[in-house]
C-alpha atoms as an extended CHARMM CRD file, in Angstrom:
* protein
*
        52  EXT
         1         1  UNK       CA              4.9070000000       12.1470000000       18.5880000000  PROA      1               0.0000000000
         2         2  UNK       CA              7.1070000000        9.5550000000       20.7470000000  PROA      2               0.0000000000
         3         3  UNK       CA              5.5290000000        6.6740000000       18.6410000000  PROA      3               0.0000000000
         4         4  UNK       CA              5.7050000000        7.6340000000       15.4230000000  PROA      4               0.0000000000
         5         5  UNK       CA              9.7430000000        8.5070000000       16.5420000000  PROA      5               0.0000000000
         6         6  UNK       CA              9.8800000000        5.0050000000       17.7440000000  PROA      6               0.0000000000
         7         7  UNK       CA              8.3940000000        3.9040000000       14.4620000000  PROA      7               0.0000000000
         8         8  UNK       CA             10.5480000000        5.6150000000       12.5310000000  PROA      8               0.0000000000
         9         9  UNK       CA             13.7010000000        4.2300000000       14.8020000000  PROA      9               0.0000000000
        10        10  UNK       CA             12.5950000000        1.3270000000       13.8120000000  PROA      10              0.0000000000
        11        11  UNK       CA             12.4780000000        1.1990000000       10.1630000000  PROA      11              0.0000000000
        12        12  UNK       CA             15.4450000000        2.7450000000        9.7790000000  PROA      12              0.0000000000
        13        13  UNK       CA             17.6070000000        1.0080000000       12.7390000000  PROA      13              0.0000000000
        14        14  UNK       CA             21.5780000000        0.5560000000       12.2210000000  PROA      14              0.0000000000
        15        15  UNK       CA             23.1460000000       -2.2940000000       12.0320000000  PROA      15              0.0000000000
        16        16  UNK       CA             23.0180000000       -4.3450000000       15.4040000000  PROA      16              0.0000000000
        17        17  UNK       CA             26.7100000000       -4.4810000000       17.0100000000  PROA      17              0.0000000000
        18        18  UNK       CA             25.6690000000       -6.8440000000       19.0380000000  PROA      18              0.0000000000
        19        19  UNK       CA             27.5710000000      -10.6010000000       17.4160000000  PROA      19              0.0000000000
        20        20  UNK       CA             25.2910000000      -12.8020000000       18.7440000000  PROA      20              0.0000000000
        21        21  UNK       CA             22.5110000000      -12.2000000000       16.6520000000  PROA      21              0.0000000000
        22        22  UNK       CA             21.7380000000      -14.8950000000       14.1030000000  PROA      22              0.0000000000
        23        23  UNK       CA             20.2740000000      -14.8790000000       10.4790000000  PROA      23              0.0000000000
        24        24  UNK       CA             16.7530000000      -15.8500000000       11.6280000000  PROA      24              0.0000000000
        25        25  UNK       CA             16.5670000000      -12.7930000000       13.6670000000  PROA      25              0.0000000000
        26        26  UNK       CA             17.8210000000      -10.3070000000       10.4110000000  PROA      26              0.0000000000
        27        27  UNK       CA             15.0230000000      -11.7970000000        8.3280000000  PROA      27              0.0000000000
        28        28  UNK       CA             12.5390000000      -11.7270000000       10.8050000000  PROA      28              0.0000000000
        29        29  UNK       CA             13.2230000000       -7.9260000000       10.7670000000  PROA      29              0.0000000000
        30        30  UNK       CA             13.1840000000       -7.6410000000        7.0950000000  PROA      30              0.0000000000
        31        31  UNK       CA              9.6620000000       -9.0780000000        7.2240000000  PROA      31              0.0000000000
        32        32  UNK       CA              8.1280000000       -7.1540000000        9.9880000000  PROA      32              0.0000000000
        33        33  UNK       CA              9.5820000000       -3.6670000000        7.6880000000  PROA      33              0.0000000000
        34        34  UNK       CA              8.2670000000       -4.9070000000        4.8080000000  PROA      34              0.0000000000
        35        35  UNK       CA              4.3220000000       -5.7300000000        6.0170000000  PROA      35              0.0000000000
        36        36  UNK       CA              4.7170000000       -2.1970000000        8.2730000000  PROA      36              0.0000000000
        37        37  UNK       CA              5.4030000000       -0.8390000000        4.9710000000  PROA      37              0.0000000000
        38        38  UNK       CA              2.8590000000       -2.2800000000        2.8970000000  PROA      38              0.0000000000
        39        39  UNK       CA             -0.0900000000       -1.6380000000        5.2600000000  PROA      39              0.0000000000
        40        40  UNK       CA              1.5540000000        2.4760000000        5.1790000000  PROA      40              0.0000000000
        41        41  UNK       CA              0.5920000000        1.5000000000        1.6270000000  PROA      41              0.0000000000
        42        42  UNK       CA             -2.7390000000        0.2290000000        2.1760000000  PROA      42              0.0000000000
        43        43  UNK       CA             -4.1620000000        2.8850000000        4.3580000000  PROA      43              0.0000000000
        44        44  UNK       CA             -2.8600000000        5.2240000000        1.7270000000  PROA      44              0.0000000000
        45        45  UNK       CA             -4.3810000000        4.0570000000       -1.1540000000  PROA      45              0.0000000000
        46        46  UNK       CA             -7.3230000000        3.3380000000        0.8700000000  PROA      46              0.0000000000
        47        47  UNK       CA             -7.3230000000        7.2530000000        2.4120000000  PROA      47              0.0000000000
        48        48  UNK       CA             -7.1200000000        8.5210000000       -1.3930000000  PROA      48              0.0000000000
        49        49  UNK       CA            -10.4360000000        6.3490000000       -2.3160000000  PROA      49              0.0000000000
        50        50  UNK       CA            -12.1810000000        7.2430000000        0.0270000000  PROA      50              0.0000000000
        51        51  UNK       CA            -11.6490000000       10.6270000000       -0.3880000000  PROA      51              0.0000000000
        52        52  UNK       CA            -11.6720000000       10.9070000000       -3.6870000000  PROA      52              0.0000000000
């Protein structure tokens, strides 16, 4: 249950307060979200054909 909080922490994290953090490291967290989120995706449609 601790990971899938952690996940979850992460794909939904605040806003950093923290000023030193630069653009590269903003987009590099969009892209990590957005492949977590499209293998979710995957294994979903791949759970539905196989069980269908």
């Amino acid at each position: 249950m601790e990971i899938l909080r952690k996940f979850w922490n992460y794909l939904t994290f605040k806003k950093d307060t923290n000023p030193n953090t630069n653009s590269y490291l903003k987009t590099m967290h969009g892209i990590n979200k957005l492949s977590i989120a499209m293998f979710i995706i995957a294994l979903v449609i791949l759970a539905y054909k196989c069980i269908r």
